[in-house]
TORROGU-306233 format. One line per field, with one value per atom (N, C-alpha, C): atom name; residue in three letters; y, x, z. Coordinates in nm, 4 decimals. Layout:
! TORROGU-306233
a <- c(CA	...)
r <- c(Ala	...)
c2 <- c(Y	...)
c1 <- c(X	...)
c3 <- c(Z	...)
//
This chain:
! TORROGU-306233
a <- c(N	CA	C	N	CA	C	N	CA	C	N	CA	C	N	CA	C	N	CA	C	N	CA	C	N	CA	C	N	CA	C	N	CA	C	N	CA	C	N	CA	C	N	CA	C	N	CA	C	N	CA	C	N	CA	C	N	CA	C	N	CA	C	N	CA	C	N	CA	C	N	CA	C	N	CA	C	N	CA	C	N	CA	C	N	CA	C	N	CA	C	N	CA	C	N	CA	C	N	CA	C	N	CA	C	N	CA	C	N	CA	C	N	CA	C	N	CA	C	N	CA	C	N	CA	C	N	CA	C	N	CA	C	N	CA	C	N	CA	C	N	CA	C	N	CA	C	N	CA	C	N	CA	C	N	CA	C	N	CA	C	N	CA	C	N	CA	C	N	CA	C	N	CA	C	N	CA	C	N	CA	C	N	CA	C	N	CA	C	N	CA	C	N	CA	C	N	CA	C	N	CA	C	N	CA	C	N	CA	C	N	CA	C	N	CA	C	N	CA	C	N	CA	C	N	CA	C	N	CA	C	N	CA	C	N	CA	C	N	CA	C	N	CA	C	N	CA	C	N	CA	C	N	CA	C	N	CA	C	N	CA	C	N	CA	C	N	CA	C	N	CA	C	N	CA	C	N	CA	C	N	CA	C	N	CA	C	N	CA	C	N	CA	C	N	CA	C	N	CA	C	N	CA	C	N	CA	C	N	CA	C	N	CA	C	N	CA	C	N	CA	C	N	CA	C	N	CA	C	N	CA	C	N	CA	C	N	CA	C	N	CA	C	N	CA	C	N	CA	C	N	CA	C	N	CA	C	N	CA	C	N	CA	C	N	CA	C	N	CA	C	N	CA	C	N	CA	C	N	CA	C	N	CA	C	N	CA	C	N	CA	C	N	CA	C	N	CA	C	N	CA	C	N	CA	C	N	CA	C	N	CA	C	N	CA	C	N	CA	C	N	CA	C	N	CA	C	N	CA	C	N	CA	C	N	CA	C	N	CA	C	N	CA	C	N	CA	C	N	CA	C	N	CA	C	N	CA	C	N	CA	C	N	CA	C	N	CA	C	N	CA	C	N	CA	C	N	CA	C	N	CA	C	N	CA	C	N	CA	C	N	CA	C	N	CA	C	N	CA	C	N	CA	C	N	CA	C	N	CA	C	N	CA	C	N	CA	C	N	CA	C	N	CA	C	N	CA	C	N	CA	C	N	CA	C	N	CA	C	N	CA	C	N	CA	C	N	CA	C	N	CA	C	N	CA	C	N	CA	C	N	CA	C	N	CA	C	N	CA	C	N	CA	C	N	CA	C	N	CA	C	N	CA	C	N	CA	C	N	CA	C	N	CA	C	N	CA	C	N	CA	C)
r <- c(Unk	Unk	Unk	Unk	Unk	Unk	Unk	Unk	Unk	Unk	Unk	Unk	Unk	Unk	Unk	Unk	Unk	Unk	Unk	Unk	Unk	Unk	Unk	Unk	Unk	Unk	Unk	Unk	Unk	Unk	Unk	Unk	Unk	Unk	Unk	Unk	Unk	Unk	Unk	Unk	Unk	Unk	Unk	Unk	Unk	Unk	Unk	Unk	Unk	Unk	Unk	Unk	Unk	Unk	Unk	Unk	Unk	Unk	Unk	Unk	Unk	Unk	Unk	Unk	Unk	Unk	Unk	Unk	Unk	Unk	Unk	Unk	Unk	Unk	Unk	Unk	Unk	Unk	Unk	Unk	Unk	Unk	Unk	Unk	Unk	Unk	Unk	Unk	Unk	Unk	Unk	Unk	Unk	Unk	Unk	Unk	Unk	Unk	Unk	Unk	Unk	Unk	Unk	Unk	Unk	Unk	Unk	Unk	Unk	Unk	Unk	Unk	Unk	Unk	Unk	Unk	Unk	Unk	Unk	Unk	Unk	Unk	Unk	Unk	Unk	Unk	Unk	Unk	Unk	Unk	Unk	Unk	Unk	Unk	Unk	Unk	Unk	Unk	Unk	Unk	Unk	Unk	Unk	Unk	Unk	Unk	Unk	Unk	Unk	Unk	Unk	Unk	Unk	Unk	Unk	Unk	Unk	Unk	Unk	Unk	Unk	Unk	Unk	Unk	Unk	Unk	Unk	Unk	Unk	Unk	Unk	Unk	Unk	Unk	Unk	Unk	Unk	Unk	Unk	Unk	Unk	Unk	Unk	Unk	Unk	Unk	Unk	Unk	Unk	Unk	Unk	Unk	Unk	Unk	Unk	Unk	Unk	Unk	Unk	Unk	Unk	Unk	Unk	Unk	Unk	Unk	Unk	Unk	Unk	Unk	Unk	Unk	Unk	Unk	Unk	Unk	Unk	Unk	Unk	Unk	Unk	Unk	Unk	Unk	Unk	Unk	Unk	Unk	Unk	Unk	Unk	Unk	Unk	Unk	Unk	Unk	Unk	Unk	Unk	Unk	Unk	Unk	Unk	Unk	Unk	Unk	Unk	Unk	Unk	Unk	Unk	Unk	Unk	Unk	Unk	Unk	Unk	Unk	Unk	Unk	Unk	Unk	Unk	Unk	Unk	Unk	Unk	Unk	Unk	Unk	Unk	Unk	Unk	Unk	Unk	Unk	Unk	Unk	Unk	Unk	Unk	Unk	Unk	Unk	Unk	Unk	Unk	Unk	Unk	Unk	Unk	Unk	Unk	Unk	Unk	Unk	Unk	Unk	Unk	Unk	Unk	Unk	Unk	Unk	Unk	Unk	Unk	Unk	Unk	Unk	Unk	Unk	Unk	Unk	Unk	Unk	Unk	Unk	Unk	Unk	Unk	Unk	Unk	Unk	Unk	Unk	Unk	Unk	Unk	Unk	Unk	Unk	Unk	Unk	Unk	Unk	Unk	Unk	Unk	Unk	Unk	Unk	Unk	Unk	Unk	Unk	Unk	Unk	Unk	Unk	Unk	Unk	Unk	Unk	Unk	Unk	Unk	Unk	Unk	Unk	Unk	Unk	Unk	Unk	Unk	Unk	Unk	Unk	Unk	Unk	Unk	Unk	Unk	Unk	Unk	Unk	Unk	Unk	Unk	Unk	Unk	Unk	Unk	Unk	Unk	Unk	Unk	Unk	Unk	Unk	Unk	Unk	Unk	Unk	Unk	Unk	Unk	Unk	Unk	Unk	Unk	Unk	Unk	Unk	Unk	Unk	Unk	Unk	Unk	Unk	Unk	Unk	Unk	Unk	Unk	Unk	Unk	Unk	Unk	Unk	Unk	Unk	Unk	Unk	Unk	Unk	Unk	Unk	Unk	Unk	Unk	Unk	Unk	Unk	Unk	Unk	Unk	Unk	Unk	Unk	Unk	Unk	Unk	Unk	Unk	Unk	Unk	Unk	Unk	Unk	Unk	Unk	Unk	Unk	Unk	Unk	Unk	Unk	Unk	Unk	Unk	Unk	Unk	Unk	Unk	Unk	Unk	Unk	Unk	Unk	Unk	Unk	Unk	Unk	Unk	Unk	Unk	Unk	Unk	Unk	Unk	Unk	Unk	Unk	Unk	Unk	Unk	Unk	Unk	Unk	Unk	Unk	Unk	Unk	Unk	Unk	Unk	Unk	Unk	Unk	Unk	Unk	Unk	Unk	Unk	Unk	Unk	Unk	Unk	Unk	Unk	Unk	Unk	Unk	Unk	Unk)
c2 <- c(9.7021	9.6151	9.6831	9.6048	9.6764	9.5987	9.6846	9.5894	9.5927	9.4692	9.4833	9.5134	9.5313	9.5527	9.4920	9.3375	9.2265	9.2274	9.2425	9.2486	9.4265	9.4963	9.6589	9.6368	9.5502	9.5667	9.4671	9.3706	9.2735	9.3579	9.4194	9.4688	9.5765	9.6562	9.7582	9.6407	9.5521	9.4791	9.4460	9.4178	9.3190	9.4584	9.6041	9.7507	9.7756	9.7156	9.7847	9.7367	9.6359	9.6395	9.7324	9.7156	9.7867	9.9856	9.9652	10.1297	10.1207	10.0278	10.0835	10.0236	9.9801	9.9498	10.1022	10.1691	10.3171	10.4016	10.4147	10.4735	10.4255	10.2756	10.2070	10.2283	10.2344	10.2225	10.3863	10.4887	10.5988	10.6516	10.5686	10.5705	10.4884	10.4010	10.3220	10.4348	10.5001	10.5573	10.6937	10.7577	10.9107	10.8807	10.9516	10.9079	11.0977	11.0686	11.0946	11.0852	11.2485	11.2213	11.2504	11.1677	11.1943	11.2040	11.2743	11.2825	11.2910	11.2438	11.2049	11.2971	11.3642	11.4416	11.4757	11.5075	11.5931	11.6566	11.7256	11.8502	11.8122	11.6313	11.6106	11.5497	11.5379	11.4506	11.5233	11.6486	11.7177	11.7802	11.6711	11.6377	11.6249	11.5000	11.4877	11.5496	11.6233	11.6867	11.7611	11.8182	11.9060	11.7963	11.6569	11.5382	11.5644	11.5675	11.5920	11.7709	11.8472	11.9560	12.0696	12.0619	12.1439	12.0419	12.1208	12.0952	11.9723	11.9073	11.8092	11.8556	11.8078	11.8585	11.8151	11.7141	11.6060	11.5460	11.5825	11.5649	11.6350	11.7328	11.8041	11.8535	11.8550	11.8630	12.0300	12.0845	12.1983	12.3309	12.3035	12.4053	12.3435	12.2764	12.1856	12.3029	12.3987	12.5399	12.5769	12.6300	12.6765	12.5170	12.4023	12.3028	12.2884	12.3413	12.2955	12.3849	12.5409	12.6280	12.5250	12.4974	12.4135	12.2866	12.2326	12.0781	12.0276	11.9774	11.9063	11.7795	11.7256	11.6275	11.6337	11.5599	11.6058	11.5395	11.5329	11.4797	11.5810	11.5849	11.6612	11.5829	11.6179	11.4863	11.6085	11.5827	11.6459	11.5916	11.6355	11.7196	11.6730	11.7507	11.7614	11.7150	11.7187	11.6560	11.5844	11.5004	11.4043	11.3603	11.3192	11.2772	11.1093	11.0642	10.9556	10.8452	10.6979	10.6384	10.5404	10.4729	10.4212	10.5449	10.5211	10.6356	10.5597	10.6236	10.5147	10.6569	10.6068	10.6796	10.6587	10.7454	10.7354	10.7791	10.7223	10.7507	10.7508	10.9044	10.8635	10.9442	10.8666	10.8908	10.9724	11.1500	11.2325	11.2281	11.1805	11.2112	11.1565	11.1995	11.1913	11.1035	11.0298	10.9075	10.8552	10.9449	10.8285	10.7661	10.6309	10.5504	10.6273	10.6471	10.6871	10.5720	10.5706	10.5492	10.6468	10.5711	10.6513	10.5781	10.6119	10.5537	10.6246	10.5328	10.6570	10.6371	10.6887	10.6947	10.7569	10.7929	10.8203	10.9302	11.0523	11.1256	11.1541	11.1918	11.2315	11.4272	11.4548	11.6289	11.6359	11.8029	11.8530	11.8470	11.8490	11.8673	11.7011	11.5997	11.4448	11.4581	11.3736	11.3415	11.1895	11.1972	11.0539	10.9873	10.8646	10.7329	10.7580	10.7788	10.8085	10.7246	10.6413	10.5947	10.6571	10.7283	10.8270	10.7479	10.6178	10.5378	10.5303	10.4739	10.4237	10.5396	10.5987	10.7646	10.7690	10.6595	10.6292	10.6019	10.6445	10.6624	10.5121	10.4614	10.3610	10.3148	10.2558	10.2477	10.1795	10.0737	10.0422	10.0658	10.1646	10.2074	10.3938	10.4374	10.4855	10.4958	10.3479	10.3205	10.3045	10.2645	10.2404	10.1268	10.2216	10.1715	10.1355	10.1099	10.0588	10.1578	10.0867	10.1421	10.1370	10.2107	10.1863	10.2026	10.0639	10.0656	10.1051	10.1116	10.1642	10.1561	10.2365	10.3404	10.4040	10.3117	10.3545	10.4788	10.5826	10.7505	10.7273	10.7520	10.7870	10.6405	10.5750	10.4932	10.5324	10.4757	10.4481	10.3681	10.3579	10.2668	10.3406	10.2457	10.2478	10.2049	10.2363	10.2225	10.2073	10.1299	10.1694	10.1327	10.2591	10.2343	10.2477	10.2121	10.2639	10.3348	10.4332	10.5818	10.6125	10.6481	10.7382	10.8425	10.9587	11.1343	11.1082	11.2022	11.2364	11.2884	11.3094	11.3950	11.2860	11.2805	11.1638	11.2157	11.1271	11.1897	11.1342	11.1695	11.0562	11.0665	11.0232	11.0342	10.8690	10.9607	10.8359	10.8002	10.6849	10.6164	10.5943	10.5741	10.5532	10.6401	10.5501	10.6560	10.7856	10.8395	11.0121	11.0922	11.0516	11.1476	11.2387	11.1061	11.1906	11.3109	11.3368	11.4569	11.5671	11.5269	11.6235	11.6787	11.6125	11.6874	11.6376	11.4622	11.4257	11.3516	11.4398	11.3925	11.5344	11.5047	11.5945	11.5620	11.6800	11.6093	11.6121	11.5358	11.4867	11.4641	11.5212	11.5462	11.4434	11.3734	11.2754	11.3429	11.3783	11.4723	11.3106	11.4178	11.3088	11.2953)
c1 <- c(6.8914	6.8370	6.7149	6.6307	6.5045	6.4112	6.3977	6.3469	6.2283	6.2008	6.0406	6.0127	5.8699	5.8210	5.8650	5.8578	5.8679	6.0159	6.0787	6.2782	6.2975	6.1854	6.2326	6.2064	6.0954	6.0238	6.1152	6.1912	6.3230	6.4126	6.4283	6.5757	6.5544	6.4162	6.3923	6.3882	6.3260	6.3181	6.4570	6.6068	6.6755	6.7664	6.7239	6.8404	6.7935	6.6395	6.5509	6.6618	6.7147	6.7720	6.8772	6.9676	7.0771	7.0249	6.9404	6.9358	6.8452	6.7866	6.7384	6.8509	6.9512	7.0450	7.0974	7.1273	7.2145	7.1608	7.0005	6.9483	6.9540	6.9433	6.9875	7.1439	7.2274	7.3560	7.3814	7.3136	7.3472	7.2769	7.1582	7.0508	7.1608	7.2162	7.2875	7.4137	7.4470	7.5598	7.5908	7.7526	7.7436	7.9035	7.9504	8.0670	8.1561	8.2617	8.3896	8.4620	8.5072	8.6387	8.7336	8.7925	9.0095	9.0536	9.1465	9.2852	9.4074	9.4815	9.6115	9.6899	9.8047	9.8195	10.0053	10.1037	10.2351	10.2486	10.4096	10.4423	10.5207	10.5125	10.6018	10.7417	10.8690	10.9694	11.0313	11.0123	11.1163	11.0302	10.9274	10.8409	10.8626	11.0069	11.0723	11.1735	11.2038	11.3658	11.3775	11.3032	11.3419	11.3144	11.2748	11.2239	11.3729	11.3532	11.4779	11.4988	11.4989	11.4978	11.4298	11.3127	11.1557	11.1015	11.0607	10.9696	10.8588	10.8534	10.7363	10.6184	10.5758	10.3885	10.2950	10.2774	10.1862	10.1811	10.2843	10.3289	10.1733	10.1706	10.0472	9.9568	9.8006	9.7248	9.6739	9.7207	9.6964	9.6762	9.8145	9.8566	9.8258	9.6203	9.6127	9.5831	9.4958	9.5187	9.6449	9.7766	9.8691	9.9832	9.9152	10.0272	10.0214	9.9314	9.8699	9.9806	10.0133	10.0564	10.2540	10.2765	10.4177	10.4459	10.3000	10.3517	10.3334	10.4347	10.4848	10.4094	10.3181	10.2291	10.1245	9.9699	9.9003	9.7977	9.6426	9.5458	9.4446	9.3352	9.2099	9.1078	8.9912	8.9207	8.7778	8.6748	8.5234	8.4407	8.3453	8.3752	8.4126	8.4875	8.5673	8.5082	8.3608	8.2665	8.1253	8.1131	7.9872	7.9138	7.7815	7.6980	7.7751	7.7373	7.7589	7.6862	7.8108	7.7188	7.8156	7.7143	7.8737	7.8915	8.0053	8.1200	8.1734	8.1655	8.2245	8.3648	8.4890	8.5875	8.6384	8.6382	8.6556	8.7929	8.8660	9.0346	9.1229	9.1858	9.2092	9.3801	9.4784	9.6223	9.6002	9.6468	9.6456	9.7855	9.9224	10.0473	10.0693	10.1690	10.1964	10.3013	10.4024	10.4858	10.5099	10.4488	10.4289	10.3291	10.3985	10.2642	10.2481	10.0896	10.0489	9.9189	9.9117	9.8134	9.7260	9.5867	9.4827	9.4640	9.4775	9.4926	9.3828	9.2894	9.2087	9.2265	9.1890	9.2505	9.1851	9.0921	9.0312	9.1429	9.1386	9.1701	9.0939	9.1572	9.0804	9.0673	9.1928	9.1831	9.3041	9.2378	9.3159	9.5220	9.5133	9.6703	9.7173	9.6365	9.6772	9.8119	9.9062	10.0677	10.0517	10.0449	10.0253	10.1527	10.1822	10.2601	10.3866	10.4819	10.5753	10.6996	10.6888	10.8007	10.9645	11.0833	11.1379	11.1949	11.2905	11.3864	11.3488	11.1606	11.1202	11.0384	11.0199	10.9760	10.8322	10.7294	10.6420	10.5382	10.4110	10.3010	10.2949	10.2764	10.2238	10.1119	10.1078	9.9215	9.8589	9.9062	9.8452	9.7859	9.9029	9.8743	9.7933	9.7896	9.7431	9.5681	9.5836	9.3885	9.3834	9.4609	9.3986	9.2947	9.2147	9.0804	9.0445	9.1551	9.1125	9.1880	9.2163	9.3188	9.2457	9.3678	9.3139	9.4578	9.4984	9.6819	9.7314	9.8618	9.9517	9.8969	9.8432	9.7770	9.8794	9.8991	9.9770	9.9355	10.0514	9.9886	9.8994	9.7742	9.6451	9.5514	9.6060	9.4860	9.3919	9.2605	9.1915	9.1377	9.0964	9.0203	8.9275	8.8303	8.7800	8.7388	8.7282	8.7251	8.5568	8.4511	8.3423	8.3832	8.3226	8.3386	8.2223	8.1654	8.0965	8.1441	8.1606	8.1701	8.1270	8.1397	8.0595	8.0826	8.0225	8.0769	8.2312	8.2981	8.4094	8.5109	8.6458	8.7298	8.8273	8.8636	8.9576	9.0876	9.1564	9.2472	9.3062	9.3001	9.2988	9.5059	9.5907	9.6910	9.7484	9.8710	9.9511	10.0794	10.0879	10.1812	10.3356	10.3325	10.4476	10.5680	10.6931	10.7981	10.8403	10.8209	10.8452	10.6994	10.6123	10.4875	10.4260	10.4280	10.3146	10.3774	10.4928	10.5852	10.5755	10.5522	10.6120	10.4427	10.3264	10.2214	10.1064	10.0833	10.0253	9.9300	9.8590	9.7677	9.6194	9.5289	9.4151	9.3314	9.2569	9.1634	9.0015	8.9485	8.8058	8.7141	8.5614	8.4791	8.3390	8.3154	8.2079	8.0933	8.0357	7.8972	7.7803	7.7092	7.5861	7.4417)
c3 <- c(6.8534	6.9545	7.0160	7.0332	7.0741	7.1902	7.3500	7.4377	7.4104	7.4722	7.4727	7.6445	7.6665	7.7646	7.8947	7.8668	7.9370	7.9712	7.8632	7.9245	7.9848	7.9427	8.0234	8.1968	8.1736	8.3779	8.4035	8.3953	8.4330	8.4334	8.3747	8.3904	8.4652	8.5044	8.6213	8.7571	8.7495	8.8521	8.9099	8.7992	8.8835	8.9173	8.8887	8.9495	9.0937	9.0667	9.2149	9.3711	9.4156	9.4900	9.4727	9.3869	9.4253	9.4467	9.3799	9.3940	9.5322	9.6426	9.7513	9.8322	9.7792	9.8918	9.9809	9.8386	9.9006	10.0112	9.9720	10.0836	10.2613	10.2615	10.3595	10.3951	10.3263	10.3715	10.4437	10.3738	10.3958	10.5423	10.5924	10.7328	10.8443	10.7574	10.9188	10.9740	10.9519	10.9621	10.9124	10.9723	10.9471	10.8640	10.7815	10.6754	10.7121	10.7363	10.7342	10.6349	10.5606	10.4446	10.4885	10.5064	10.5217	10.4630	10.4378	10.3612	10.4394	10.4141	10.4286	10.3094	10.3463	10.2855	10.3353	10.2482	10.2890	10.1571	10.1955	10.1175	10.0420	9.9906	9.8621	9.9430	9.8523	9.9103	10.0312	10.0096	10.1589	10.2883	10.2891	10.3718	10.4845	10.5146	10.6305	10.6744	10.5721	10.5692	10.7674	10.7817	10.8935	11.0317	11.0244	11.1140	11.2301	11.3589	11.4362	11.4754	11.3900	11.3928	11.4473	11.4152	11.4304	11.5445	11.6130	11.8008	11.7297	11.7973	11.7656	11.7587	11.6824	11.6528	11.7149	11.8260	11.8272	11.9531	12.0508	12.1867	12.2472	12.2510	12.3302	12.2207	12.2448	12.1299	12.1314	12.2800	12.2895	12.1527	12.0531	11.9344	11.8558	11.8485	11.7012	11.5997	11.6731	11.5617	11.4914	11.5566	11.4901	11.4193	11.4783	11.3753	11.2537	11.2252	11.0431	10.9865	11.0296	10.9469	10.9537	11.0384	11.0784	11.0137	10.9834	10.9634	10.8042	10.7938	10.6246	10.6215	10.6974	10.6756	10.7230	10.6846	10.7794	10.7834	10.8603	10.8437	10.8569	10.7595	10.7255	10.7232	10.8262	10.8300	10.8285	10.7026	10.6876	10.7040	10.7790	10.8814	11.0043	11.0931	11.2108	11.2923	11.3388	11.4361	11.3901	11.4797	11.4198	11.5383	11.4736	11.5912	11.6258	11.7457	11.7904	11.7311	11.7830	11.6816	11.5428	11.4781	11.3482	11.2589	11.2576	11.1826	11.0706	10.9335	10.8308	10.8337	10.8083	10.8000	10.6476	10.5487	10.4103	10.3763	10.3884	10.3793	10.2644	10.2021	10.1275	10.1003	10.0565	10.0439	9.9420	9.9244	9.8443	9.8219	9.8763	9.8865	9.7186	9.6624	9.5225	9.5699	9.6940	9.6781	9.7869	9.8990	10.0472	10.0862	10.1383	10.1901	10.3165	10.3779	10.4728	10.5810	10.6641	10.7441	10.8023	10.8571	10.9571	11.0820	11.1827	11.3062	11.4128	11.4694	11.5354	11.6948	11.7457	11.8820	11.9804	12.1492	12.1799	12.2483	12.3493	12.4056	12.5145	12.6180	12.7540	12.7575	12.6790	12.6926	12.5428	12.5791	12.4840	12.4975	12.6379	12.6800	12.7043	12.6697	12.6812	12.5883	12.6347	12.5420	12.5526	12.4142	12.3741	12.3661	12.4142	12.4498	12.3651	12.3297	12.2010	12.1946	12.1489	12.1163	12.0386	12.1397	12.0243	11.9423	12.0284	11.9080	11.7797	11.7864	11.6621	11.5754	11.6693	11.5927	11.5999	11.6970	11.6765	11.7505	11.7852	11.9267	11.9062	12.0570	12.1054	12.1225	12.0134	11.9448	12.0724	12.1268	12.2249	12.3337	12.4210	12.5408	12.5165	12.3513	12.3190	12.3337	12.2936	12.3111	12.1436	12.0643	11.9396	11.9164	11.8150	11.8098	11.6575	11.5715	11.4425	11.3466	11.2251	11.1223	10.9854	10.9116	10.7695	10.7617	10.7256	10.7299	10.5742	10.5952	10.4736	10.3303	10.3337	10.1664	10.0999	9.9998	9.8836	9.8261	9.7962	9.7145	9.6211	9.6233	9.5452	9.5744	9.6945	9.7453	9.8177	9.8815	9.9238	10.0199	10.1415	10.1944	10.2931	10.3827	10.4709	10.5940	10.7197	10.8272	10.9134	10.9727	11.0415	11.1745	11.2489	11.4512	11.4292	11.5983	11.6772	11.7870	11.7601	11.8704	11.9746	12.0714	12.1587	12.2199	12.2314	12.2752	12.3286	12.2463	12.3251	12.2255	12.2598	12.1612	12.1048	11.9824	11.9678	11.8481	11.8405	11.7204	11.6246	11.4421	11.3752	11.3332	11.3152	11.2863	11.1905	11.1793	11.1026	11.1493	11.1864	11.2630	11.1982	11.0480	11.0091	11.0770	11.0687	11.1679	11.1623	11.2257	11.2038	11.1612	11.0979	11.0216	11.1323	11.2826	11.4084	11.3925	11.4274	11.4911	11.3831	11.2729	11.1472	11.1070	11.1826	11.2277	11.1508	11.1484	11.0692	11.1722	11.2228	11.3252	11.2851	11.3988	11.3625	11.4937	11.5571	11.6229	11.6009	11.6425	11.6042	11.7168	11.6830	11.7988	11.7750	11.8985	11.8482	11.8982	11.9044	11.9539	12.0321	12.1260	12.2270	12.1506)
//
């Protein structure tokens, strides 16, 4: 098969949008990788047992080394502004969520529901999801932000506690 001239500049002509789309998409906004992430099936095993993770945000340094689930969000702080949140379920057989959430301080104790095992997204201040991601899914989330400290976690019952939260810095 052999183009000619006339079908080469058409077929450059009809890529030209999509290839100046990216540069535009990448100017409106600052992009966030999440992962969602645990330690496999005995993940929950110690749920009830081990001090909660997630009550006070004070020990977000030492929870990572404690907790069998978790959230990793690159990078940790961003300028203000739309935020695309790129979310993605690394767990090999739990569904997980991303839940984002604003904070006033580091020592804030977020709303907790114990019966149901589960923060009170509401009185929390939730501000948008990327709901139940099947293991090795994907999705995404855009805010508009503004300075302040916030925290991304996963709501399913039991995960907050077992330390599947993270916190996140919006810069001025």
């Amino acid at each position: 098969m052999t183009l000619t001239r006339r079908s080469a500049l058409l077929l450059a002509a009809a890529a030209l949008p999509a290839l100046s789309l990216t540069p535009a998409l990448a100017a409106s906004g600052e992009v966030v990788h999440v992962s969602l992430w645990d330690k496999g099936d005995n993940a929950m095993d110690k749920l009830g047992e081990e001090p909660p993770m997630g009550f006070n945000m004070i020990g977000a340094a030492k929870h990572d080394k404690l907790a069998t689930m978790g959230v990793t969000a690159t990078p940790d702080a961003i300028k203000a502004g739309k935020i695309t949140f790129e979310v993605t379920n690394n767990s090999k057989d739990t569904v997980h969520e991303m839940i984002v959430a604003p904070i006033k301080s580091k020592d804030e104790v977020l709303p907790y529901n114990k019966e149901e095992m589960r923060v009170e997204e509401e009185k929390a201040g939730h501000l948008g999801e990327v709901s139940e991601l099947d293991p090795g899914a994907s999705g995404a989330l855009t805010l508009t932000l503004k300075p302040g400290e916030y925290i991304l976690y996963c709501n399913i019952p039991g995960h907050y506690v077992m330390g599947m939260w993270t916190l996140f810095t919006v810069k001025g």
